[in-house]
KEDO-233231 format. One record per residue (C-alpha): residue number from 1; x, y, z; chain. Coordinates in Angstrom, 1 decimal, padded with zeros to 4 digits. Last residue first. Layout:
BEGIN
ATOM   pos        u        v        w   unit
ATOM   NUM        X        Y        Z      A
...
END
This chain:
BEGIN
ATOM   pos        u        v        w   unit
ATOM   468   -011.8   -165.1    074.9      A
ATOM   467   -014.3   -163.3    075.0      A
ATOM   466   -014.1   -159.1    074.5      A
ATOM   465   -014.0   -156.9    077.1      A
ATOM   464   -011.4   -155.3    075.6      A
ATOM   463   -009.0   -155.9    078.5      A
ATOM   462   -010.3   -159.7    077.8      A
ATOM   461   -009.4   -159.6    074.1      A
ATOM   460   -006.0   -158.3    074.8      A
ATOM   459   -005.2   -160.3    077.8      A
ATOM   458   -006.0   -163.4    076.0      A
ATOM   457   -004.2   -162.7    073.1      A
ATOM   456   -001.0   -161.7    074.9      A
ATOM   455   -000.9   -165.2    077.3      A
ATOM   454   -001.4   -166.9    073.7      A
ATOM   453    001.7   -165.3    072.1      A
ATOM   452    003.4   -165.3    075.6      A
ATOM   451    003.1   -168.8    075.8      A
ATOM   450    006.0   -170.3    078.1      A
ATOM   449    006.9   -167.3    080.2      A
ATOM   448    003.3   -166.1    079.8      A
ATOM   447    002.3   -169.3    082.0      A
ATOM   446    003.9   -167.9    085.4      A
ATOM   445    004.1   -171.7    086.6      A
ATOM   444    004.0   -174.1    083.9      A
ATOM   443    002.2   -174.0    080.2      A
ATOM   442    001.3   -176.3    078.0      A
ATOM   441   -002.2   -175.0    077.4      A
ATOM   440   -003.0   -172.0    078.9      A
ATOM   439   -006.2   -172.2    081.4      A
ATOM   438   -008.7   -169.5    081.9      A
ATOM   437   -010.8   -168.3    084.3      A
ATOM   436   -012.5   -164.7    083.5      A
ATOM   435   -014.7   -163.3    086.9      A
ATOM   434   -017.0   -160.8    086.4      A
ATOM   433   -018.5   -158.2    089.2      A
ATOM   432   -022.1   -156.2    087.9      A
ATOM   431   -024.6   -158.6    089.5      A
ATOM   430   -022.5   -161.5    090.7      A
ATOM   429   -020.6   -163.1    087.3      A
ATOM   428   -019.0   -166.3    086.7      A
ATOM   427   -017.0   -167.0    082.9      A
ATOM   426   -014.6   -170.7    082.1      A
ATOM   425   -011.7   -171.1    080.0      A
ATOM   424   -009.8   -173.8    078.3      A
ATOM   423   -006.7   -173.7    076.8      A
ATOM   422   -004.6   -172.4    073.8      A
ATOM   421   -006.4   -174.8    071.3      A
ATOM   420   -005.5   -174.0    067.9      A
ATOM   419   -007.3   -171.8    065.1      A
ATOM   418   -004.5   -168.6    065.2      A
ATOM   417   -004.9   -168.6    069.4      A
ATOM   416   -008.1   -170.6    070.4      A
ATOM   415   -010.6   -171.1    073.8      A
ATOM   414   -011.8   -174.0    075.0      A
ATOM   413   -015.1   -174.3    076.6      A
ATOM   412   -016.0   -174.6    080.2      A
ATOM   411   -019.5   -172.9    081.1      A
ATOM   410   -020.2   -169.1    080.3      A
ATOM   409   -021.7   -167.3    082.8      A
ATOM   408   -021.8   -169.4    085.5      A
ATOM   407   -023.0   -167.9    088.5      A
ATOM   406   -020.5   -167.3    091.6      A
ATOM   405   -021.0   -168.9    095.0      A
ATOM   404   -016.9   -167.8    095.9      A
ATOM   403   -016.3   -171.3    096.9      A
ATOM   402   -016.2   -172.2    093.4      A
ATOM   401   -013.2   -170.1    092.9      A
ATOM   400   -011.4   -171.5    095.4      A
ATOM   399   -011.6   -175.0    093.8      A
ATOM   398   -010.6   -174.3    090.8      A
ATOM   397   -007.8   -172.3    091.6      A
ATOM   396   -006.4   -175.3    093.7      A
ATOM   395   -007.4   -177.8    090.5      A
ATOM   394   -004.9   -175.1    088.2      A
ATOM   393   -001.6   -176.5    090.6      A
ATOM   392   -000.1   -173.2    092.1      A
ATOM   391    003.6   -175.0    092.4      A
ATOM   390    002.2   -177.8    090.2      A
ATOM   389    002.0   -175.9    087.1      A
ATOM   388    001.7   -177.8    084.0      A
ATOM   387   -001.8   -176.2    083.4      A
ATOM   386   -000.8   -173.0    083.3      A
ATOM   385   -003.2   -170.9    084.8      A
ATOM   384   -005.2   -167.8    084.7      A
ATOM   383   -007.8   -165.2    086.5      A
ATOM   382   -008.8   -162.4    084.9      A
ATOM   381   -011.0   -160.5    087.1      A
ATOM   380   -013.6   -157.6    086.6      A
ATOM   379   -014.5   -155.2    089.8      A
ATOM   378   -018.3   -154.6    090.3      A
ATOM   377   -018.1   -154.6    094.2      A
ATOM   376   -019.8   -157.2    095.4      A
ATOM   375   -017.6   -160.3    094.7      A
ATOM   374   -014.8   -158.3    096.5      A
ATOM   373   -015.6   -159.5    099.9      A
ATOM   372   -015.4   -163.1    098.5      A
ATOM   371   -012.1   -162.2    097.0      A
ATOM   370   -010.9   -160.9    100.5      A
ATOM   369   -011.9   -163.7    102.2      A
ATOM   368   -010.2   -166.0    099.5      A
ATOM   367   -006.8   -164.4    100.6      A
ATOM   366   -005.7   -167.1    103.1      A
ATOM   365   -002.0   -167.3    104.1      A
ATOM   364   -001.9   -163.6    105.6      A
ATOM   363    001.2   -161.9    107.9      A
ATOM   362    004.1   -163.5    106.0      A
ATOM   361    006.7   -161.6    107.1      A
ATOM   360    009.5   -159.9    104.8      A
ATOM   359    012.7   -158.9    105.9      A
ATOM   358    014.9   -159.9    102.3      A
ATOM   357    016.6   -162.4    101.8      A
ATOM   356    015.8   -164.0    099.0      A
ATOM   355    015.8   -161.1    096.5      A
ATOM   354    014.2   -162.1    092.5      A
ATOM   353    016.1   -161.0    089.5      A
ATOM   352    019.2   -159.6    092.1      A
ATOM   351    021.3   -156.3    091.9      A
ATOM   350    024.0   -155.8    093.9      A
ATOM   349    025.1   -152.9    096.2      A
ATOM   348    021.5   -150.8    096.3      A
ATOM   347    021.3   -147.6    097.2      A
ATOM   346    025.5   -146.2    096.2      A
ATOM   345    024.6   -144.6    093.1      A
ATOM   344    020.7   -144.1    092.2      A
ATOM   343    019.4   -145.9    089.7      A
ATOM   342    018.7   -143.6    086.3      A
ATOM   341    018.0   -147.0    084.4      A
ATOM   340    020.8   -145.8    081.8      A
ATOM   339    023.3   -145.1    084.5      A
ATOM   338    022.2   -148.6    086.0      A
ATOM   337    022.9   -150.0    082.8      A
ATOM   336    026.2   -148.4    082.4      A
ATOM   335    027.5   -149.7    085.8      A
ATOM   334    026.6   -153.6    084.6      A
ATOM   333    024.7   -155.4    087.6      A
ATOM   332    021.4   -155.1    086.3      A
ATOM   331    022.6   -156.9    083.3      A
ATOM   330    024.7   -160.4    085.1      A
ATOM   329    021.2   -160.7    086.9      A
ATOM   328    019.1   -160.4    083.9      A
ATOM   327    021.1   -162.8    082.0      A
ATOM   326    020.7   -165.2    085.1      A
ATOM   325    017.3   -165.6    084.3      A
ATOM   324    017.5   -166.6    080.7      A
ATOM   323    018.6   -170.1    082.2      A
ATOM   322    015.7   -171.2    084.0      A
ATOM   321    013.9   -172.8    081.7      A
ATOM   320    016.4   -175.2    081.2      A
ATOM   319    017.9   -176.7    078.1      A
ATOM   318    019.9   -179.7    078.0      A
ATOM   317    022.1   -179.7    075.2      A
ATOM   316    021.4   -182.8    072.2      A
ATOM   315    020.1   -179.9    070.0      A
ATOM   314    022.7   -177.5    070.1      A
ATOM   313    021.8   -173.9    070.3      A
ATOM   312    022.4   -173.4    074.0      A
ATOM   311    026.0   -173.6    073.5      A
ATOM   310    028.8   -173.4    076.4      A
ATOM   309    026.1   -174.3    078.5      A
ATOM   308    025.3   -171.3    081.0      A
ATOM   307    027.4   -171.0    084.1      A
ATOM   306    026.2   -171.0    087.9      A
ATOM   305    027.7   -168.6    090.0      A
ATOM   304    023.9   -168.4    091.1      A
ATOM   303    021.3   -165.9    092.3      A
ATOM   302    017.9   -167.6    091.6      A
ATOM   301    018.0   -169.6    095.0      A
ATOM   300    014.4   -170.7    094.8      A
ATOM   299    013.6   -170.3    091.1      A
ATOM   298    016.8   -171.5    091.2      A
ATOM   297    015.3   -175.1    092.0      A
ATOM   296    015.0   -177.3    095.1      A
ATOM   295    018.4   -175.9    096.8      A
ATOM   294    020.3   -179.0    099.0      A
ATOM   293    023.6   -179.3    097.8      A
ATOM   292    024.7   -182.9    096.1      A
ATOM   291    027.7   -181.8    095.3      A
ATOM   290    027.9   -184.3    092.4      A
ATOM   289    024.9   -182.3    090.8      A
ATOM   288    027.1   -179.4    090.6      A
ATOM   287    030.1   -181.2    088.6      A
ATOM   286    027.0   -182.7    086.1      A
ATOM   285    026.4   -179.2    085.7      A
ATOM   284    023.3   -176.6    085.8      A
ATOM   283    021.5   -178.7    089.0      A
ATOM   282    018.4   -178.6    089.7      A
ATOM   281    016.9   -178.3    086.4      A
ATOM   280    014.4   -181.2    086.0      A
ATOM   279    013.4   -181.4    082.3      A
ATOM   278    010.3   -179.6    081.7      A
ATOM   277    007.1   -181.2    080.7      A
ATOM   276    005.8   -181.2    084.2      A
ATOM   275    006.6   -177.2    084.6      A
ATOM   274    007.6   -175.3    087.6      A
ATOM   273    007.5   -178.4    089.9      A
ATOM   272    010.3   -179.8    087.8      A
ATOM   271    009.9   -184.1    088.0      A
ATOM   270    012.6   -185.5    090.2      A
ATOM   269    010.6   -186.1    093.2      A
ATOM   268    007.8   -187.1    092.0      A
ATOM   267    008.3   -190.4    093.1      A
ATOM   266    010.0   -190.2    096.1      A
ATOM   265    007.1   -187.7    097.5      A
ATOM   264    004.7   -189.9    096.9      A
ATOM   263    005.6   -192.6    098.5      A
ATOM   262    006.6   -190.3    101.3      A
ATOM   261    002.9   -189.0    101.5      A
ATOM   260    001.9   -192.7    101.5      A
ATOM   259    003.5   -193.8    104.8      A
ATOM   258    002.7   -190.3    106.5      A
ATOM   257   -001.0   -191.3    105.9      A
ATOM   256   -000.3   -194.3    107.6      A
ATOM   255    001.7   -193.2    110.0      A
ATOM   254   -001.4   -191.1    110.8      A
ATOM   253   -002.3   -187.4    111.8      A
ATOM   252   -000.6   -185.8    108.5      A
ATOM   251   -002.3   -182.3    109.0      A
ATOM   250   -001.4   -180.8    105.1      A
ATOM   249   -002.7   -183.5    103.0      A
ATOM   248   -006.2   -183.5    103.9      A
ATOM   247   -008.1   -186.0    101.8      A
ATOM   246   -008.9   -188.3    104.8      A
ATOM   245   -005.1   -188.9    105.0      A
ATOM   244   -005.5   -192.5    104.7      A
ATOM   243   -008.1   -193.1    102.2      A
ATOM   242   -006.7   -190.4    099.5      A
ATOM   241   -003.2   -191.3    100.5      A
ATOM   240   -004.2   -195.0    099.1      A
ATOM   239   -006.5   -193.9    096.5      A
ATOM   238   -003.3   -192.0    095.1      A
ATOM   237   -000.3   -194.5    095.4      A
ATOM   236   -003.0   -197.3    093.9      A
ATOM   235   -004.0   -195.1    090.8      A
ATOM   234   -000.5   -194.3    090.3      A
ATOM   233    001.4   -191.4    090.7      A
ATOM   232    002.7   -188.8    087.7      A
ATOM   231    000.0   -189.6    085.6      A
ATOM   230   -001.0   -185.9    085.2      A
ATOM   229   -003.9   -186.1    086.8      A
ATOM   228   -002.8   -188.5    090.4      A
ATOM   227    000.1   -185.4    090.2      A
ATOM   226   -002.6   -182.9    090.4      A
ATOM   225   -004.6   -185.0    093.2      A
ATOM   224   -001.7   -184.6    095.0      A
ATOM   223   -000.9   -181.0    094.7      A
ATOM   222   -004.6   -179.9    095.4      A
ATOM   221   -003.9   -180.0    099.0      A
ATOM   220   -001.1   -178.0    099.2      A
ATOM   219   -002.3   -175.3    096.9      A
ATOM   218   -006.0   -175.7    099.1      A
ATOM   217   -004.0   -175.7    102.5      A
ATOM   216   -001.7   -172.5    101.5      A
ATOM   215   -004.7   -170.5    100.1      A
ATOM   214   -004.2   -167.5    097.4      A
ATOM   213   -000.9   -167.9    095.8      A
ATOM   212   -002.2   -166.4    092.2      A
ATOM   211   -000.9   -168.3    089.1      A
ATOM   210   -001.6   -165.2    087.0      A
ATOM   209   -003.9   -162.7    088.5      A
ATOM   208   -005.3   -159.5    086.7      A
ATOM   207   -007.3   -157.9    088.6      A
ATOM   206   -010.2   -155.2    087.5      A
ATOM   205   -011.7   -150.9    087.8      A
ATOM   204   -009.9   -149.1    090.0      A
ATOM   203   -010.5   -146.0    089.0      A
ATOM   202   -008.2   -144.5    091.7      A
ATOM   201   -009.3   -141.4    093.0      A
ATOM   200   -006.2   -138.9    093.9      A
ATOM   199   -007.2   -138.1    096.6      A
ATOM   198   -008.4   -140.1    100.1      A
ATOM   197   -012.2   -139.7    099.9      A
ATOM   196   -012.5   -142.3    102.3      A
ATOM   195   -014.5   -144.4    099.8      A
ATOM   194   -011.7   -144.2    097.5      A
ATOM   193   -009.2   -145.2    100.7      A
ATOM   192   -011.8   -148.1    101.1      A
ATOM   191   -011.6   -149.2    097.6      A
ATOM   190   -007.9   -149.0    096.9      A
ATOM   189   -007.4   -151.4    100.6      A
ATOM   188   -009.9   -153.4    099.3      A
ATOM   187   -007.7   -153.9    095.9      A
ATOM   186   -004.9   -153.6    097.8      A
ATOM   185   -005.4   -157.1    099.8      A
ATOM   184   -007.1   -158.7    096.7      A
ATOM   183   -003.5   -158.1    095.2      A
ATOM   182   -001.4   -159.0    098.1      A
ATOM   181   -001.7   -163.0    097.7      A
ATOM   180   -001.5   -162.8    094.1      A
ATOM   179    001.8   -161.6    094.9      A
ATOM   178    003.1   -165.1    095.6      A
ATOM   177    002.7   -166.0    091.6      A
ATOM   176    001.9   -163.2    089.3      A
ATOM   175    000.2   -159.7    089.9      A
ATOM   174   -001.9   -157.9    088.1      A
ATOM   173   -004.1   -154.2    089.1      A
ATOM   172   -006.3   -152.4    086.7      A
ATOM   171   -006.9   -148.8    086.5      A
ATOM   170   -009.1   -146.6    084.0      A
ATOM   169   -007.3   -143.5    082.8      A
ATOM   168   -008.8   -140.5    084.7      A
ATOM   167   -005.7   -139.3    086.5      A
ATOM   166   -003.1   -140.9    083.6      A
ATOM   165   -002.6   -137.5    082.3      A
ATOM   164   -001.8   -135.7    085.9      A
ATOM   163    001.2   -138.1    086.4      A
ATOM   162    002.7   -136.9    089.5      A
ATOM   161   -000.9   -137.6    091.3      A
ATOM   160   -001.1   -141.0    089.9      A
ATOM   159    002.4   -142.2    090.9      A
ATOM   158    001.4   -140.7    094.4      A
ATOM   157   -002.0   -142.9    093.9      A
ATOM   156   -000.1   -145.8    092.7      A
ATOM   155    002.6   -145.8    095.9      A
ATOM   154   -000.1   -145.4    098.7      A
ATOM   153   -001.7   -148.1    097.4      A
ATOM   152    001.8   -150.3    096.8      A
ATOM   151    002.8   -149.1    100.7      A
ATOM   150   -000.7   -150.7    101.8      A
ATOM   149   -000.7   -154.0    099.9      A
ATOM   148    003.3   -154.3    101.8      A
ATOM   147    002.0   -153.4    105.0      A
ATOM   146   -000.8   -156.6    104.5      A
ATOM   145    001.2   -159.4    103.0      A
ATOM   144    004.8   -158.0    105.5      A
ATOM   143    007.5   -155.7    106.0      A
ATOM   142    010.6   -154.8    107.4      A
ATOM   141    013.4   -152.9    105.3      A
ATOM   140    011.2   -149.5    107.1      A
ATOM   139    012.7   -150.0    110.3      A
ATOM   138    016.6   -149.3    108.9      A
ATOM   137    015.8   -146.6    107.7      A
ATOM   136    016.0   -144.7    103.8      A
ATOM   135    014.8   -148.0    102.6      A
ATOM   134    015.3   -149.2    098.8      A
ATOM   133    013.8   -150.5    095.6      A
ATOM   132    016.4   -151.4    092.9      A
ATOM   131    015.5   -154.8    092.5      A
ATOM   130    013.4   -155.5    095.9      A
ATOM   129    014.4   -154.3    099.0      A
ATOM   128    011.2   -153.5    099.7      A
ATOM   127    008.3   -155.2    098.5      A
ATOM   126    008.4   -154.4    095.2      A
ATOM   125    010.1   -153.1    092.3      A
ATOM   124    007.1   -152.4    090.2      A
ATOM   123    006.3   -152.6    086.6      A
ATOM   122    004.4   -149.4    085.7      A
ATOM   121    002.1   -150.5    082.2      A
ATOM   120    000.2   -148.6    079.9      A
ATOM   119   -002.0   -150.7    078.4      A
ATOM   118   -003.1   -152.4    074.8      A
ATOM   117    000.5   -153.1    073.1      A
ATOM   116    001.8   -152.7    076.4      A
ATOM   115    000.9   -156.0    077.2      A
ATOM   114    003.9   -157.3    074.8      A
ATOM   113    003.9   -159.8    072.3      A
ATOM   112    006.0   -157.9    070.0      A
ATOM   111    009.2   -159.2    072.3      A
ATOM   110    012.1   -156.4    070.9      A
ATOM   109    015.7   -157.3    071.0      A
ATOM   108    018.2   -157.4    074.0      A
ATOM   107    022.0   -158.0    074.1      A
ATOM   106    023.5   -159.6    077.0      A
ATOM   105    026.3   -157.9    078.2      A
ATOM   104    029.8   -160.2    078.4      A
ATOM   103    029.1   -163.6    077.4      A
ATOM   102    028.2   -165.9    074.4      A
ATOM   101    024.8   -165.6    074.4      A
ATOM   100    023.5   -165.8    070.9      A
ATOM    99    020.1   -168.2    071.7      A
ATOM    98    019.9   -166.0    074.9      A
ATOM    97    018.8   -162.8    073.2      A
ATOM    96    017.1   -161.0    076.6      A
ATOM    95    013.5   -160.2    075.9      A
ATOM    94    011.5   -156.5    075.4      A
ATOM    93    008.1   -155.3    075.5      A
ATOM    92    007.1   -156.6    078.8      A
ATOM    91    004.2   -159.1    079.4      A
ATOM    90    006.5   -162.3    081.0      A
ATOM    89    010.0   -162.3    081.0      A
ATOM    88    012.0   -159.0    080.2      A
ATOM    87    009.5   -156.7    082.0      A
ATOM    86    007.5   -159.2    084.2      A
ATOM    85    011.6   -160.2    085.4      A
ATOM    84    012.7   -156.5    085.3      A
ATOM    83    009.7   -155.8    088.0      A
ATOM    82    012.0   -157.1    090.2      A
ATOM    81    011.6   -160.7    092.1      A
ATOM    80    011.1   -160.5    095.9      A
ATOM    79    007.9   -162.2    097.3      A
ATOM    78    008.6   -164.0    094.9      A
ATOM    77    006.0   -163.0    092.9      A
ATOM    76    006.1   -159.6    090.5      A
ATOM    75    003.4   -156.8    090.8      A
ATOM    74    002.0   -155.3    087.7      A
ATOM    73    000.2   -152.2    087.6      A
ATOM    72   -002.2   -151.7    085.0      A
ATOM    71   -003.4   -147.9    083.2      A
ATOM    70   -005.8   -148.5    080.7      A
ATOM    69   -006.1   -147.2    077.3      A
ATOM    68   -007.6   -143.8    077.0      A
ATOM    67   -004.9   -141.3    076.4      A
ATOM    66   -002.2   -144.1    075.9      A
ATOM    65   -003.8   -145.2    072.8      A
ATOM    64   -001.9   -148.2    071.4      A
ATOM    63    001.5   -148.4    072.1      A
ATOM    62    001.3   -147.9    075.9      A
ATOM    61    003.4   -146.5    078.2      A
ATOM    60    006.0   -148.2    080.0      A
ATOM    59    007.1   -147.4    083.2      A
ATOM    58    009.9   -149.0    085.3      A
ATOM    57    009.8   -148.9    088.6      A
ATOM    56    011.5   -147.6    091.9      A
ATOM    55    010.3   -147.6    095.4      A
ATOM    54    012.1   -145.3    097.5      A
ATOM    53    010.9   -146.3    101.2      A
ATOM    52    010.8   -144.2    104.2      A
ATOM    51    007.4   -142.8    104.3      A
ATOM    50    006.0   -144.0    100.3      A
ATOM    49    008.4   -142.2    097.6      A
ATOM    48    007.9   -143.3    094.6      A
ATOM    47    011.5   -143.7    092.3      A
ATOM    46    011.8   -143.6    088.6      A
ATOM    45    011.8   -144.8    085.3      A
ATOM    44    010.4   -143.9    082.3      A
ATOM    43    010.0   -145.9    078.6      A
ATOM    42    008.3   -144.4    075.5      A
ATOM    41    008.3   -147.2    072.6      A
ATOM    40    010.5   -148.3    070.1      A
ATOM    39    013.9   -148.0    072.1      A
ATOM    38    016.3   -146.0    070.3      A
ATOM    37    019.7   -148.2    068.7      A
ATOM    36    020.7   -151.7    069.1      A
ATOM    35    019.7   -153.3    072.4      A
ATOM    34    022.4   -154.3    075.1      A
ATOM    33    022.7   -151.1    076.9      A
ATOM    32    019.5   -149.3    077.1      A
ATOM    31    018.2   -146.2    075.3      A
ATOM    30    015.5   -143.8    075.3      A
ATOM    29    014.7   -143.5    079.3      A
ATOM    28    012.4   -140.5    080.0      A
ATOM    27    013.1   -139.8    083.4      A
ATOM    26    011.2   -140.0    087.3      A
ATOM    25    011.3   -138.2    091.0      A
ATOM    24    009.7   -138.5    093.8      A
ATOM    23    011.9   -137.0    096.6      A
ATOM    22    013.3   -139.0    099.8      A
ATOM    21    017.0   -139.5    097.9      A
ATOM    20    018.9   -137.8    095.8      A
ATOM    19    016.8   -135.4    094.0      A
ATOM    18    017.0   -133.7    097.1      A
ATOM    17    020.5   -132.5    096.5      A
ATOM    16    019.0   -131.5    093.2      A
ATOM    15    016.3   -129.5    094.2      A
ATOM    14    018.5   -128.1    096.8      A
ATOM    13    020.6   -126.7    094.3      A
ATOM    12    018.2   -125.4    092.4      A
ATOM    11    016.4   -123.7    094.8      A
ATOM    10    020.0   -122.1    095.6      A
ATOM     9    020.4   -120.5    092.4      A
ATOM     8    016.9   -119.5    092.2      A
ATOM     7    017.9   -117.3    095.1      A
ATOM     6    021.3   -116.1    093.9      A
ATOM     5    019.5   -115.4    091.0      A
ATOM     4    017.1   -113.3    092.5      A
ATOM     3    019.5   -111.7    095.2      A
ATOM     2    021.4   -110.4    092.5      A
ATOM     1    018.6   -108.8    090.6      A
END
């Protein structure tokens, strides 16, 4: 009898010296610094291991019917950001409380626009060294467009096998921004491990891509025509680069064409990229702007000493989008969160919203291959924009979509949130695989961080299969 418990003893012991590191592990999370009392819905986090890497995430299940709802993973842009910025920023189910920020912890409160209201959702730190994500070697910190697709299929179908009731749940993959260039990647790299007979299945049945980075040229390309759009360059400024550079904007062959690039350059110079009809948010302080430094936005360098206004609540303040950001910073960084999260001491030194630095190579700049590949495979797409966006201007999306040779199903219309206009929308279909194009009205890049009302309806209705 001795021996037995001494035995079962030491199994648990190793089980939790293993629970350290290179073991799959997850737990129910019910609270979280910064919001008052139990969260309203079931939370988990945990880490995945995939060969050397411990990627963690943060799983949400759904509020509807988590039996038969779908199951979505969501990978962030960057390449870098957390899954805390889709969680806090975009489809999540909670938001940081930045019209009371006065300092200290920020204090969360419930976003009843959240996806999870019709899908259970794991939000993924990924690549590597993203978030809380780590490397157990030195060699696996590397990665790039195409190893990275790979580790996130190998990661889902572990997630899958260690959660038994979510084996039949029908699958959808999203992504937002620069990870839209890994998501047609893993959805062929799903497919052909399914038709490999690699266990467990995934049902892999749609895409979700928000602003998706799919073609450098076309993004490129598309920006000047964008800006001729949105009357941000004259007639003249346009026709001029138009006839100069031969309409190709990347491969500046002429001093001519150089001539009107620069011209154009100086003039939009000072409008946000992120959003046209946002003020330009550079700079935080009229003592930072004096300095004169040379970052582009913080959506670029989005770790920052920075300070928020002194009041955000006054009317005559500047307010920049970017400012909820560095709550999440200043909370992933508190000791009791990262007790509450279940992160493991010691892995990761400081938490970042989006890494800049990390070892990633970008092995892919043209992902339209893979959606033309994927036009025969019965898959269902959901494809949207803001149309304020000139970092993935909507005219780039556009265009590679119609080089897919897709019918139109239904032909541009606009589509309504609670009678209004929330954008406009367009439906192409090959045999059984669907494709949903959508605008959102007012919005800049990553749309649901401007409309998450609308962003929610539309992914509601077209989950459903209903139109939008």
């Amino acid at each position: 009898m001795g021996s037995k418990v001494s035995s079962l003893c030491l199994h648990f012991l190793l089980l939790l010296l293993l629970s350290g590191t290179g073991l799959s592990v997850h737990w129910p999370v019910t609270t979280l610094p910064g919001y008052s009392g139990d969260l309203p819905f079931n939370l988990e986090t945990g880490y995945i291991s995939v060969d050397e890497i411990e990627f963690f995430y943060y799983f949400v299940e759904s509020q509807g019917n988590p039996g038969t709802d779908p199951l979505f993973l969501y990978l962030n842009g960057g390449p870098g950001c957390s899954g805390l910025n889709g969680f806090f920023y975009q489809i999540g189910p909670l938001k940081f409380n930045i019209s009371d920020y006065t300092g200290g912890l920020p204090t969360l409160i419930y976003e009843p626009s959240t996806w999870t209201q019709s899908a259970s959702i794991i939000f993924l730190d990924a690549p590597v060294g993203t978030g809380f994500s780590y490397a157990n070697d030195s060699g696996a910190w590397t990665t790039s467009d195409t190893l990275a697709a790979s580790q996130y299929n190998d990661f889902l179908r572990s997630w899958i096998d260690e959660h038994p009731d979510f084996s039949t749940n029908p699958v959808y993959i999203g992504s937002d921004s620069y990870a839209g260039m890994n998501l047609p990647i893993l959805a062929q790299d799903i497919i052909n491990s399914n038709e490999g007979g690699v266990e467990p299945e995934i049902y892999l049945k749609g895409m979700v891509l928000s602003c998706p980075h799919t073609n450098t040229d076309i993004e490129t390309n598309s920006k000047i025509s964008f800006a001729h759009r949105m009357a941000l360059i004259s007639d003249a400024m346009y026709e001029s680069a138009k006839n100069s550079c031969n309409g190709d904007y990347v491969d500046t062959s002429t001093a001519a064409c150089t001539e009107s690039l620069s011209a154009i350059t100086q003039c939009i110079a000072q409008i946000s990229i992120t959003s046209t009809l946002d003020p330009e948010c550079t700079f935080l302080s009229p003592e930072e702007k004096e300095e004169k430094t040379a970052r582009r936005s913080l959506r670029q360098n989005p770790r920052s000493s920075l300070r928020l206004p002194s009041s955000t609540r006054k009317t005559n303040d500047l307010y920049c989008h970017n400012f909820p950001y560095l709550l999440s910073d200043a909370w992933g960084n508190y000791k009791s969160v990262r007790e509450a999260l279940h992160v493991r001491p010691g892995t990761v030194k400081e938490f970042f919203r989006c890494n800049v630095s990390l070892s990633y190579s970008v092995d892919t700049d043209d992902a339209v291959a893979y959606h033309k590949n994927l036009t025969d495979t019965g898959l269902q797409l959901l494809v949207f924009s803001g149309d304020h966006d000139m970092v993935i201007p909507h005219n780039s999306i556009e265009y590679w979509i119609n080089t897919l040779d897709l019918t139109v199903d239904t032909d541009w219309r606009p589509w309504f949130v609670d009678g209004q206009v929330a954008g406009y929308t367009r439906s192409y279909t090959n045999d059984g695989y669907r494709l949903t194009y959508a605008t959102i009205k007012g919005a800049g890049h990553s749309p649901h961080e401007y409309k998450r009302e609308e962003c929610f309806d539309m992914f509601h209705r077209w989950i459903h299969y209903y139109p939008l």
